[in-house]
C-alpha positions in Angstrom: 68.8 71.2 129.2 71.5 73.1 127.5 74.6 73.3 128.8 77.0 73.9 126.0 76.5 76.3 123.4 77.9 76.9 120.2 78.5 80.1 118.8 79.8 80.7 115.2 81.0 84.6 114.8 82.4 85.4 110.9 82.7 89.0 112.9 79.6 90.5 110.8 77.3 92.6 112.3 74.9 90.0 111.6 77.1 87.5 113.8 76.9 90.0 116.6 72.8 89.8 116.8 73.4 86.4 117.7 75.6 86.9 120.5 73.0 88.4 123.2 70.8 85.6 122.3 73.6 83.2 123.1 74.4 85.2 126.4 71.0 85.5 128.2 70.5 81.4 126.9 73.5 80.6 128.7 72.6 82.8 132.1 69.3 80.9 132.1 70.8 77.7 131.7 73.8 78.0 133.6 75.4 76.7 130.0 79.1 77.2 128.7 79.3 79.1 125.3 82.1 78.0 123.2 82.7 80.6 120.1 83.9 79.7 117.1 85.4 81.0 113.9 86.0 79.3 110.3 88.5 80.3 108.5 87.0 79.0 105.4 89.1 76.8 103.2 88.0 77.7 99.7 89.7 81.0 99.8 92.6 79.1 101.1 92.7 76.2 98.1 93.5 79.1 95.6 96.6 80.6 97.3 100.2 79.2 95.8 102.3 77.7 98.7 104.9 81.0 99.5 101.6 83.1 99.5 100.1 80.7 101.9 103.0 80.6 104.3 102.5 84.7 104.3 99.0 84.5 104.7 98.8 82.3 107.5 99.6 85.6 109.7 97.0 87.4 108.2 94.4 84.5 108.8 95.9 83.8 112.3 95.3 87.8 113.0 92.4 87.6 111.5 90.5 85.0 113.7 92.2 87.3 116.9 90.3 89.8 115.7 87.0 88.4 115.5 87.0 86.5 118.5 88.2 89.6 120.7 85.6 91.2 118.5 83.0 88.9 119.9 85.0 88.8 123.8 84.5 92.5 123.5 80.9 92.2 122.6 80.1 89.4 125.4 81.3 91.5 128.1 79.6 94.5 127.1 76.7 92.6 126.9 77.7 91.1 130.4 77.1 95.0 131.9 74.0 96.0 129.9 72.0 92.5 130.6 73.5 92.6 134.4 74.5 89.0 133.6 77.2 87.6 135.6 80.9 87.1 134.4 81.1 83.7 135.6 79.6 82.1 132.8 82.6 80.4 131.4 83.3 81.6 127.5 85.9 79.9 125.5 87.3 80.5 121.3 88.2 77.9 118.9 89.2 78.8 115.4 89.1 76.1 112.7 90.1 75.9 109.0 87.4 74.3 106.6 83.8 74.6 105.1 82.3 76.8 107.8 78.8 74.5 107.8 81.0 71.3 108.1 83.1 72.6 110.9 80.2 74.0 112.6 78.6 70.3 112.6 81.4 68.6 113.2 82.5 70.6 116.7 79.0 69.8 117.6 79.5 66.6 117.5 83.1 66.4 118.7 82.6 69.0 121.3 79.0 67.7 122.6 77.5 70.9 122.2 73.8 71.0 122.9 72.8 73.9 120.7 73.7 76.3 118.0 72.7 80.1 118.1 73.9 82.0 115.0 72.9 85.0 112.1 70.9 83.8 109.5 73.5 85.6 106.9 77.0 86.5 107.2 79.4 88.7 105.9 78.6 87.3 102.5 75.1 88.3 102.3 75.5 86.7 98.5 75.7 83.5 99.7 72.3 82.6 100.4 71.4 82.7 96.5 73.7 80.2 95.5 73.9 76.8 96.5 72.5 77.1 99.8 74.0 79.4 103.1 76.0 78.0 105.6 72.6 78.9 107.7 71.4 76.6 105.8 73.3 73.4 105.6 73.8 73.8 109.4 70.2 73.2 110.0 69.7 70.3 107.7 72.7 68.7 109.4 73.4 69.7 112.8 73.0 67.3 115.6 71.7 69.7 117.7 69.1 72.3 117.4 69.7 75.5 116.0 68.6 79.0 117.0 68.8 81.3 114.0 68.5 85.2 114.6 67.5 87.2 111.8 69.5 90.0 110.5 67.5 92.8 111.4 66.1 91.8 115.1 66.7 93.5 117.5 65.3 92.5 120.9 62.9 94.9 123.0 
C-alpha cells in the first residue's frame, strides 16, 4: 500500500518524533523513505545578492547537517527497533515554501504518504497564517501522518 514515504525533517526535535514512525511504516511495508529538507525561501528573498552568494555555503551546510542529523537518527533507530538496514533511505533538499515543496515532491516523486511533526523549529508559526502542518494536509495528494510534539511511543 505504501511504498514511498515522504519525510520532511527542519532538524527540530519535533522532526525527529516523526522519524521512528516513518521507519517502522516503512519495515512493515517494505516502503522507500525519501527525506527531505526545505530550505525555505522567505528568509532567502531578503538577502542582497553578494550576501546570498556567501550564504549559499551556509544553507548548503546547513541542509548536510540536518539530513545526517536525520541519517544518524534512522540508523540508530535501525539498532533499537531491530529493523533491517536494507530499507533503502534517500535525501533531497529543495529551496521554496516548505508546504509547497512538500506537495509538490509528492506529486513529482509519487510518494504515497507523508509522516511529519505537527510543529517545527518555529513553534510560532502555527498562530499565524496557518503551519506548514497545516497547509500540507489541506493539499497533499497523499495522506498525511502527523505526530504530535510530545508522543512518545510505548
Amino acid at each position: 500500500m505504501y511504498n514511498k514515504i515522504l519525510l520532511p525533517s527542519d532538524g527540530s526535535k519535533n522532526s525527529d518524533h516523526a522519524i521512528k514512525h516513518a521507519l517502522q511504516i516503512a519495515s512493515d511495508e517494505g516502503a522507500e523513505i525519501t527525506v527531505l529538507h526545505v530550505v525555505d525561501s522567505k528568509h532567502l528573498s531578503s538577502l542582497s545578492d553578494e550576501a546570498l552568494d556567501k550564504d549559499d555555503l551556509i544553507f548548503d551546510e546547513h541542509s548536510d547537517e540536518v539530513l545526517d542529523h536525520v541519517l544518524g537518527v534512522i540508523d540508530e533507530l535501525r539498532d533499537e527497533l531491530g529493523i533491517a538496514s536494507d530499507i533503502k533511505v534517500s535525501t533531497l533538499t529543495v529551496e521554496g515554501n516548505p508546504a509547497d515543496v512538500i506537495v509538490r515532491v509528492c506529486e513529482k516523486k509519487s510518494m504515497d504518504m507523508v509522516i511529519m511533526a505537527n510543529s517545527g523549529k518555529h513553534k510560532l508559526d502555527r498562530f499565524l497564517l496557518g503551519s506548514v502542518t497545516e497547509k500540507t494536509i489541506r493539499e497533499a495528494p497523499v495522506p498525511v501522518l502527523v505526530i504530535p510534539a510530545n508522543y512518545s511511543p510505548n
